[in-house]
C-alpha positions as CSV (number, residue, x, y, z in Angstrom):
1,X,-7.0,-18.4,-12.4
2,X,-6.4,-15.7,-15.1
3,X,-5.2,-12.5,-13.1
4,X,-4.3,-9.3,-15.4
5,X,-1.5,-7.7,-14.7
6,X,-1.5,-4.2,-15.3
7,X,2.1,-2.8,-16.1
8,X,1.9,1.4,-15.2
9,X,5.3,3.0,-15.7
10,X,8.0,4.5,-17.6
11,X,8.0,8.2,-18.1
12,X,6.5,8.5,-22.1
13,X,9.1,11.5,-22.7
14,X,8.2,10.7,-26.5
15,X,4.6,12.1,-25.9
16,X,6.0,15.2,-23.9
17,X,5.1,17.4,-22.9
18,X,1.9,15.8,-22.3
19,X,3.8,13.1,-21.2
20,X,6.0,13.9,-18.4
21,X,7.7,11.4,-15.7
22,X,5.5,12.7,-12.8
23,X,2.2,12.3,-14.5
24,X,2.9,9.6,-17.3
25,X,1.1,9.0,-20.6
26,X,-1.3,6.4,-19.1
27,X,-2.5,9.4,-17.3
28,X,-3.6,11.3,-21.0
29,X,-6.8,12.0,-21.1
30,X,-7.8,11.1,-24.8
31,X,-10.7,12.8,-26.8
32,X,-13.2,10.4,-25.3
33,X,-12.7,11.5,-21.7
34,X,-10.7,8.2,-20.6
35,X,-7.4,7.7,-20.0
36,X,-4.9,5.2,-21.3
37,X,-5.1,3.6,-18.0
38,X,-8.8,3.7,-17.5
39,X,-9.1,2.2,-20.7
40,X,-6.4,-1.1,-19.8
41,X,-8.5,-1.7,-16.8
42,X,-12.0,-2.1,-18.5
43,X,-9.8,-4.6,-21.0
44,X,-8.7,-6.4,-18.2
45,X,-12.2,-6.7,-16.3
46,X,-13.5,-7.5,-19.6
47,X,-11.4,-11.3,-19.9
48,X,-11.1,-11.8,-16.0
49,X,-13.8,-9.9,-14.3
50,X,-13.4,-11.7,-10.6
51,X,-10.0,-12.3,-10.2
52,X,-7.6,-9.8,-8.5
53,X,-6.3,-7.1,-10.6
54,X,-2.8,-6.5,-10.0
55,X,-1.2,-2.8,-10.9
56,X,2.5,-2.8,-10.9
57,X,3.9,0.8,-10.7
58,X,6.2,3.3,-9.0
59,X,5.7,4.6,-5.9
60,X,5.5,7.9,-6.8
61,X,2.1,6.9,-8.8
62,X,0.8,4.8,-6.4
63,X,-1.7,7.3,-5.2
64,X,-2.7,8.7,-8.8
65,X,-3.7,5.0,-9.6
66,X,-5.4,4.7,-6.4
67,X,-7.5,7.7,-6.8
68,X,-8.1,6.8,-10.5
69,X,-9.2,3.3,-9.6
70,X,-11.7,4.6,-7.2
71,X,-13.4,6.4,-9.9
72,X,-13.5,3.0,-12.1
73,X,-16.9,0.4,-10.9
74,X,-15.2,-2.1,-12.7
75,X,-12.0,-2.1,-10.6
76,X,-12.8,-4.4,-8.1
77,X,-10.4,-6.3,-6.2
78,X,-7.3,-4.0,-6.4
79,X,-3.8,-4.9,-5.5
80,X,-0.8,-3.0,-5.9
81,X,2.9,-3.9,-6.3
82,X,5.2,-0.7,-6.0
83,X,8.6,-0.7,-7.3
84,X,10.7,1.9,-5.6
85,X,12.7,2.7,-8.6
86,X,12.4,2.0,-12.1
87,X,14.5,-1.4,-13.5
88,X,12.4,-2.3,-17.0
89,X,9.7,-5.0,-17.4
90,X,11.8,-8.3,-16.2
91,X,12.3,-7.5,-12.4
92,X,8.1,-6.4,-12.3
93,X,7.0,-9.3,-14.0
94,X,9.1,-12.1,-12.0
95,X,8.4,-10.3,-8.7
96,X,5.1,-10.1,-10.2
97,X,5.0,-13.7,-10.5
98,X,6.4,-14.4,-7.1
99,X,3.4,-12.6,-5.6
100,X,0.9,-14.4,-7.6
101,X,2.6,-17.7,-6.6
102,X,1.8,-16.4,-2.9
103,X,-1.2,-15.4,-2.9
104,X,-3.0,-17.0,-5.5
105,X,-0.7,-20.2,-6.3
106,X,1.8,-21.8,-9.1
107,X,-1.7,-22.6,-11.0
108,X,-2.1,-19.4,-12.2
109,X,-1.2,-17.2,-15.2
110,X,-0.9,-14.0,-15.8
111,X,-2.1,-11.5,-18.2
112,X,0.5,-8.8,-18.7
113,X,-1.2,-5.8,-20.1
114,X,0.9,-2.1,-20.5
115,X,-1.2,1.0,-19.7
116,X,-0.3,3.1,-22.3
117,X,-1.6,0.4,-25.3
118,X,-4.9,1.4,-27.0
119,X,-7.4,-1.7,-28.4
120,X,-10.9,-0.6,-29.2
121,X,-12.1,-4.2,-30.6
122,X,-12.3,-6.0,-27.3
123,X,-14.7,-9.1,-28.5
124,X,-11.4,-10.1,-30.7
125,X,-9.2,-9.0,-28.0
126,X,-10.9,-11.9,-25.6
127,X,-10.6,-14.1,-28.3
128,X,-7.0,-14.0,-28.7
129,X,-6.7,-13.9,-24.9
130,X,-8.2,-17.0,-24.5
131,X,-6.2,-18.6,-27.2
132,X,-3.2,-17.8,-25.2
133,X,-4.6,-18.5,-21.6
134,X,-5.4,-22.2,-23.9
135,X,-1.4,-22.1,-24.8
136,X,0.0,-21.4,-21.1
137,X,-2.1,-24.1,-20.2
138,X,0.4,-26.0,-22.3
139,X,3.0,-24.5,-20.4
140,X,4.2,-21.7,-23.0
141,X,5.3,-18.4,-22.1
142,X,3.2,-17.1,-24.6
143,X,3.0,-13.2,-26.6
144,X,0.6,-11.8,-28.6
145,X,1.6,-10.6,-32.5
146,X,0.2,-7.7,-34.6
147,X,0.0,-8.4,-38.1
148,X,2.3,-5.3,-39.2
149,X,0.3,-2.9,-41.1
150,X,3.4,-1.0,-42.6
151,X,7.2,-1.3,-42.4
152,X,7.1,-0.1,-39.1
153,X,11.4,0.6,-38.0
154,X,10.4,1.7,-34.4
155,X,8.7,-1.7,-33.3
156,X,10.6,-5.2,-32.9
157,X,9.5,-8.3,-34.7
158,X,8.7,-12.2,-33.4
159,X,9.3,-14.7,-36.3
160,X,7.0,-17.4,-36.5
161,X,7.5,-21.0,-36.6
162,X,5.6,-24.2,-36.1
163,X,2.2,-24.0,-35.5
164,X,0.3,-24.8,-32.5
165,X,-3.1,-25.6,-30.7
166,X,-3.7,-21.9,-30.4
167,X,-1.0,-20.2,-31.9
168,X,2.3,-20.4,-33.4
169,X,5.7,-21.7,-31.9
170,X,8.3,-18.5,-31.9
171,X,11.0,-19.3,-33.9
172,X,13.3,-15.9,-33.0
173,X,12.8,-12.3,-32.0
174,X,14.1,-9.4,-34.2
175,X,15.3,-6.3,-33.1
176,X,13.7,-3.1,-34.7
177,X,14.5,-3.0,-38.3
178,X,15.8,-0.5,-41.2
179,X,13.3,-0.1,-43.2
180,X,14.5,-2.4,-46.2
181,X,13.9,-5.1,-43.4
182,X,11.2,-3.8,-42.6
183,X,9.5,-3.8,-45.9
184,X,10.7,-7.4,-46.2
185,X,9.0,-9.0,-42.9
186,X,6.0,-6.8,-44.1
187,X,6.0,-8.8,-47.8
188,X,6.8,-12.3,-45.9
189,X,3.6,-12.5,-43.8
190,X,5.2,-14.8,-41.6
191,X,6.6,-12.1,-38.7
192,X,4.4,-10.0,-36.1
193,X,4.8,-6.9,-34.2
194,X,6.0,-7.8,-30.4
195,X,3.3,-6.3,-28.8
196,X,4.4,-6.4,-25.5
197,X,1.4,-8.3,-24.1
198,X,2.1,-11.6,-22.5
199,X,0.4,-14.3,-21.2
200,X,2.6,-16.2,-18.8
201,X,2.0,-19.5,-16.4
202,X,3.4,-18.6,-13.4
203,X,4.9,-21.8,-12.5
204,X,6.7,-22.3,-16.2
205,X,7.9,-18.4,-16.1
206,X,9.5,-19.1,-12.5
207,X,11.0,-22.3,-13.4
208,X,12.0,-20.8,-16.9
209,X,13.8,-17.7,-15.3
210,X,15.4,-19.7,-12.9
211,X,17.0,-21.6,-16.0
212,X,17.9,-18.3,-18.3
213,X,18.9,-15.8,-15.7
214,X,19.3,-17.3,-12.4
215,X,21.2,-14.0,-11.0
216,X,18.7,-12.0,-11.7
217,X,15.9,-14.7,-10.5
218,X,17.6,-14.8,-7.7
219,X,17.7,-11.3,-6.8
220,X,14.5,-10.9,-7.6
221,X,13.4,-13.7,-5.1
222,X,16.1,-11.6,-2.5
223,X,14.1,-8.8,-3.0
224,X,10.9,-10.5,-2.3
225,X,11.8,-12.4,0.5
226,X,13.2,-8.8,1.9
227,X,9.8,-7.6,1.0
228,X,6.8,-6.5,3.7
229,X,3.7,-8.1,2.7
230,X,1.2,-5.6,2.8
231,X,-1.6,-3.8,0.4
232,X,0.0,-1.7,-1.1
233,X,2.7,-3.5,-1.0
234,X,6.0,-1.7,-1.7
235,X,8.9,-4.0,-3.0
236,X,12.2,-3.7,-0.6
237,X,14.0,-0.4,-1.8
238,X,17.9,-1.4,-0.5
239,X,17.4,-5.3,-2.3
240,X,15.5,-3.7,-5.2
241,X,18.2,-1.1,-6.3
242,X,20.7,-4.0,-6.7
243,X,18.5,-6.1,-9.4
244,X,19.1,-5.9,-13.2
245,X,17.7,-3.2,-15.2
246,X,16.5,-5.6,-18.2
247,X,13.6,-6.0,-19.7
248,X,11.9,-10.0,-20.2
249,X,12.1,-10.0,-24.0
250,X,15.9,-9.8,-23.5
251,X,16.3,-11.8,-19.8
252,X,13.8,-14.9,-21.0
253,X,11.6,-14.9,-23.6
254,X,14.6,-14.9,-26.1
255,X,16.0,-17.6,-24.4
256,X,13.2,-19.4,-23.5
257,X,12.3,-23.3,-24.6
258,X,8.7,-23.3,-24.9
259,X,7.3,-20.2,-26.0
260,X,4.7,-19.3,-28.4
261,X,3.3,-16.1,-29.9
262,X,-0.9,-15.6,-30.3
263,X,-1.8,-13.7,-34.1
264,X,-3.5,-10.7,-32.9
265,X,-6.7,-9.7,-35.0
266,X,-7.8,-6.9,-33.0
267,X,-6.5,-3.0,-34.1
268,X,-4.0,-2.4,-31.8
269,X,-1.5,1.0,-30.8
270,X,1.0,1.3,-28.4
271,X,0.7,5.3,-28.5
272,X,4.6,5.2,-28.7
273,X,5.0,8.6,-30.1
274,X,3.1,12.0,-31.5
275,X,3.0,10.5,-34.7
276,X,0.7,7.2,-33.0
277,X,-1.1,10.0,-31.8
278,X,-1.7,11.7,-34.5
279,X,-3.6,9.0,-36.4
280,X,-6.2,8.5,-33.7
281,X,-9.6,10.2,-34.2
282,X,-11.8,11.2,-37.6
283,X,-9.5,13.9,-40.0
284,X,-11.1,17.3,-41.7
285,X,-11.0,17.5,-45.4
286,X,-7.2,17.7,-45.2
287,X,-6.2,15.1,-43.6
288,X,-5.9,17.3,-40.4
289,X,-6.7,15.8,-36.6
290,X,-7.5,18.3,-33.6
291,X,-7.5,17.7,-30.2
292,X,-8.4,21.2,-28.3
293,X,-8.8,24.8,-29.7
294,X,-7.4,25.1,-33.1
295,X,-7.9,26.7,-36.2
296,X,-6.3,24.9,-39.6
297,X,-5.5,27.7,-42.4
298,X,-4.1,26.3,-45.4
299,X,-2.8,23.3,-43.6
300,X,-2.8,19.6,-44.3
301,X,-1.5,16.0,-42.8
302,X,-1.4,17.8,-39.3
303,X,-2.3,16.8,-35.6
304,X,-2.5,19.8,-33.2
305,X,-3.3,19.6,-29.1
306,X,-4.1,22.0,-26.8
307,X,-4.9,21.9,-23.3
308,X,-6.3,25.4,-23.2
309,X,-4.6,28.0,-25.6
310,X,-6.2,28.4,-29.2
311,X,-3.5,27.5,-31.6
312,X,-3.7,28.6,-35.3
313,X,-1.7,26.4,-37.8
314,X,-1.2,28.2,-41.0
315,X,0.2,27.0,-44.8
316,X,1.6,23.7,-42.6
317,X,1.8,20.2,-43.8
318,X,2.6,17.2,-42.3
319,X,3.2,19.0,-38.5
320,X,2.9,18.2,-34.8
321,X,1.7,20.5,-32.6
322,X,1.1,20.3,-28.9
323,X,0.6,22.6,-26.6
324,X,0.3,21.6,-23.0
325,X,0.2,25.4,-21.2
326,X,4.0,25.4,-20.2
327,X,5.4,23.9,-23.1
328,X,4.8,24.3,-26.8
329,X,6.2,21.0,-29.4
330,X,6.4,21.8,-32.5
331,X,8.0,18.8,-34.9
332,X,7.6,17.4,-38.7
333,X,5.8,13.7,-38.2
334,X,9.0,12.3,-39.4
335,X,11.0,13.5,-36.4
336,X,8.5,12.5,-33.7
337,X,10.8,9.7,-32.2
338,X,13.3,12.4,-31.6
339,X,11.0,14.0,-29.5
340,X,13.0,12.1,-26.3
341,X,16.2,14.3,-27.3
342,X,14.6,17.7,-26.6
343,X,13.4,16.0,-22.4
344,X,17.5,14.9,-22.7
345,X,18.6,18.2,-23.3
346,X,15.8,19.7,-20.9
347,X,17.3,17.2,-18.4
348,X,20.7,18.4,-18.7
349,X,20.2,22.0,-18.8
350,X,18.4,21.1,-14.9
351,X,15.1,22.3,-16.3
352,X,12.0,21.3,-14.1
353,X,10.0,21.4,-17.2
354,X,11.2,17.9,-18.5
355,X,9.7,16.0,-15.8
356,X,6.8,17.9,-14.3
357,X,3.9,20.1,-15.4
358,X,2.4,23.5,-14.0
359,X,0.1,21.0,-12.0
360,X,1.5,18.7,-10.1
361,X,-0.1,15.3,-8.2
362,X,0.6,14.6,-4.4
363,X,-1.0,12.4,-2.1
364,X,-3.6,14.8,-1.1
365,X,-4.2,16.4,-3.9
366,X,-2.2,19.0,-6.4
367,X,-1.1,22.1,-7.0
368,X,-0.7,24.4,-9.7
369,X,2.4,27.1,-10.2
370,X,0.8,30.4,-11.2
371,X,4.0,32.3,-11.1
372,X,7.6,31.2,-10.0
373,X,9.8,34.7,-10.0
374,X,13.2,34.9,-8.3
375,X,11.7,36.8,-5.2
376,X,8.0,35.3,-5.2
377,X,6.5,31.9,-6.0
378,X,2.8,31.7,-6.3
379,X,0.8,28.5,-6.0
380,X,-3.0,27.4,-5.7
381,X,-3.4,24.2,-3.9
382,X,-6.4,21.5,-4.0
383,X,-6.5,19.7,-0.8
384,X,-8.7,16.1,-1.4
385,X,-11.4,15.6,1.7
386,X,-10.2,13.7,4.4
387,X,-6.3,14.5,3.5
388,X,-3.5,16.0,5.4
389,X,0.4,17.6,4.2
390,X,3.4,16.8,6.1
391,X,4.1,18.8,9.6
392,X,7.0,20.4,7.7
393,X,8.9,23.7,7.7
394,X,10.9,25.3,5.3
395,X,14.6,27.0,6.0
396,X,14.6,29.9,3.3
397,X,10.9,31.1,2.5
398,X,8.0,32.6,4.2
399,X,4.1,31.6,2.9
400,X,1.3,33.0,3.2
401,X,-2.2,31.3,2.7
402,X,-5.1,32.5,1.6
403,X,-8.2,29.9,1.4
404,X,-10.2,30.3,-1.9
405,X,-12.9,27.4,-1.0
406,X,-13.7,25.2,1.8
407,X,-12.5,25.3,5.2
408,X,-9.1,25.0,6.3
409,X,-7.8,23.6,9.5
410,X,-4.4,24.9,9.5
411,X,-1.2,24.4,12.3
412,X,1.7,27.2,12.5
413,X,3.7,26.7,15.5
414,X,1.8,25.2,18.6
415,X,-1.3,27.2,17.4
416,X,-4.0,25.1,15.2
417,X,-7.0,27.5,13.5
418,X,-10.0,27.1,10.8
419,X,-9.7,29.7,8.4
420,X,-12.6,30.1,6.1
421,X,-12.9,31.4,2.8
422,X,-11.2,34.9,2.3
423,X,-9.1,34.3,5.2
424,X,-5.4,34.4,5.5
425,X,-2.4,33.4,7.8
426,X,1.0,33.7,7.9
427,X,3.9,30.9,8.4
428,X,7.3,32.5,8.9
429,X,10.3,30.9,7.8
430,X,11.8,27.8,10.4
431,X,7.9,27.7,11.5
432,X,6.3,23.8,12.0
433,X,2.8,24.1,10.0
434,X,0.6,21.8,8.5
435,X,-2.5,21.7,6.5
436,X,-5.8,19.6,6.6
437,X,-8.9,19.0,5.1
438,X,-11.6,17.5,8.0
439,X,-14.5,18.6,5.6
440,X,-15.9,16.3,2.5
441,X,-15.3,19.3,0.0
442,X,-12.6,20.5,-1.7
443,X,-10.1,22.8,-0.3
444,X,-8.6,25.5,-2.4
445,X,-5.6,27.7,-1.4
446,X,-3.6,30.3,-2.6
447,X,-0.1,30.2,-1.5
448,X,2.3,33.3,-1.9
449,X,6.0,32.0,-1.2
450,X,8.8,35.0,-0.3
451,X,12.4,34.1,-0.1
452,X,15.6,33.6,-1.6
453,X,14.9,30.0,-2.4
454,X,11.8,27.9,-3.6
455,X,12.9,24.5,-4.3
456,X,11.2,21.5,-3.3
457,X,13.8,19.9,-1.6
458,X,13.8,23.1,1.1
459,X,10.9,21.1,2.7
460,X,12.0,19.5,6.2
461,X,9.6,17.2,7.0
462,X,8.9,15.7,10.6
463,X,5.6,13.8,9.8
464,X,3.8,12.5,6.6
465,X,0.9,10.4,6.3
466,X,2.4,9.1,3.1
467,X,5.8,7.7,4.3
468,X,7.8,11.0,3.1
469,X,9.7,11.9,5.9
């Protein structure tokens, strides 16, 4: 059986700060109304429509995924694999492995497919697929090359050798190139983009790690064996932590014996930066792409986003703009790699803005900061039907709610109440309360904070539905 393995992480901080590491770039809503995710799913469904498909994330986007996949008819059978904390693609993919071993058997393979990749021509897509299923067959631990379109520096390169049934043996990986190099593997025709995209037998990428990186094998199989099975199910946290942060191009493909790389003919872009970005979608006259609100004065080469705000872009060429509400980036399309140093420096300086938005995901739904003072904060929650917050309480800030939409069954103290719309209440500070949605609408809130202090981490919680306390 051919499962597809959906690989949903990492934090994108070269697309911020659309991209941020609470609500990742295979969350972006492109101009088509789908996500990045939304889009890996339908190319998964399309090769293996009836097998399980398996979504290895974080924990903290379990629920996002969830609520995403519920939205998606083509899902199906969903299973989840939650990593507690980040440690690159090797650990997911051999823990990944050791699942489907368990519950589907050493027979199968898996199709490893990152989220944040964007293929449009999905008939050659299935063709190349099934080339590779063809080569793990064989017992390769096969990849899939791009035919390199330009001397690309930011991408790493497979070298082909012998061919094969389906393919071509891989005779060494390169690391990403200068651009002299670059130019070279472009004029040779004989190396590929890594694309990232594997097609693996589990059996043969087992027995294969177990021969070029036992420790970490090993701890990996620790971990798993430490591991609750459930759905989700949520790999062991204490064993985790203590496995190698490495990813499986460097752990066992480059050391692998049999291993084989699949020419890719379908258009492929791993969205990797603004500049990726930036050549999606039809151009004016210019040259120029929009994505939101813009006008273009005088300006040529340029991609501008907007979430919301108009942005005029006068006597520019060759500029990124993006403007996400909070955060404005402004770069020249040769710099967009740097991107990552400005969420470094954001990161240093403690500033909440690298690695969340205005809106922010939970469990049960989001809210938005509408003002954040040093003696107020001001929020508007959306409470999902059905869902409930934490019995919490906070040590240094009072809140008062006032429901917009929807009906409210709210807790302060030993005192529960349903406050409809254009009603209020008051939670004083060290006060239990809790908030719930019994209806199947909506809930919106406005919540007025008043204190000295309004940092997340002054939330005591005492219960949680979602295994936060």
């Amino acid at each position: 059986m051919l499962i597809p393995l959906i690989l949903s992480g990492g934090a994108g901080t070269r697309l911020w700060p659309a991209s941020r590491r609470s609500y990742p770039k295979p969350f972006m809503v492109l101009d088509d109304g789908e996500c990045l995710l939304e889009k890996a799913v339908r190319r998964a469904r399309r090769v293996a429509p009836d097998a399980p498909l398996l979504t290895v994330t974080s924990r903290d986007h379990y629920f996002l995924t969830r609520d995403l996949y519920e939205r998606i008819p083509e899902v199906g059978q969903a299973r989840f694999l939650l990593e507690p904390l980040a440690r690159n693609t090797a650990p997911a993919l051999l823990a990944a492995a050791l699942w489907a071993q368990d519950q589907v058997g050493p027979d199968a393979q898996l199709l490893v497919l990152p989220a944040d990749h964007l293929i449009d021509d999905l008939d050659a897509f299935a063709e190349a697929v099934a080339n590779a299923s063809r080569l793990a067959a064989e017992g390769y631990l096969t990849t899939f090359g791009v035919a390199p379109t330009r001397p690309e520096t930011g991408y790493g390169y497979i070298l082909r050798g012998a061919e094969l049934s389906a393919g071509y043996a891989i005779e060494r990986f390169v690391e990403k190139p200068d651009l002299a190099t670059a130019q070279e593997y472009l004029r040779s025709g004989q190396y590929y983009w890594n694309s990232g995209m594997f097609c693996f037998p589990v059996a043969a990428l087992l027995a294969e790690a177990e021969r070029s990186c036992p420790e970490l094998m090993q701890d990996v199989q620790t971990t798993w064996d430490a591991t609750e099975r459930a759905e989700p199910c949520l790999l062991n946290r204490e064993r985790f932590a203590e496995v190698a942060d490495i990813s499986i191009d460097y752990a066992v493909m480059e050391r692998a014996e049999r291993r084989a790389v699949v020419p890719a003919s379908f258009d492929w872009n791993d969205i990797g930066s603004w500049e990726s970005m930036g050549t999606l979608g039809s151009a004016d006259e210019r040259g120029n792409r929009v994505s939101g609100p813009a006008v273009m004065v005088e300006s040529s080469n340029c991609y501008v986003r907007s979430s919301g705000r108009t942005v005029a872009a006068v006597g520019l060429e060759d500029v990124l703009i993006v403007d996400s509400g909070d955060a404005v980036l402004v770069s020249h399309r040769r710099s967009a790699q740097a991107v990552k140093q400005v969420v470094d420096r954001l990161r240093a300086d403690g500033h909440p803005g690298a690695d969340t938005h205005l809106t922010v995901r939970r469990p049960w739904g989001s809210y938005t900061i509408l003002e954040d003072a040093d003696d107020c904060k001001v929020k508007r929650l959306v409470v999902k039907p059905g869902q409930i917050l934490s019995l919490q309480l906070h040590h240094r800030r009072s809140e008062h709610w006032t429901v917009v939409k929807g009906i409210a069954r709210v807790r302060v103290g030993d005192d529960e109440v349903d406050l409809l719309a254009n009603q209020s209440i008051y939670i004083p500070v060290e006060t239990l309360h809790r908030l719930e949605n019994r209806t199947d609408e909506d809930i919106h809130l406005i919540e007025v904070q008043c204190g000295d202090y309004f940092g997340e981490d002054d939330i005591e919680r005492f219960e949680d539905r979602y295994g936060r306390v």
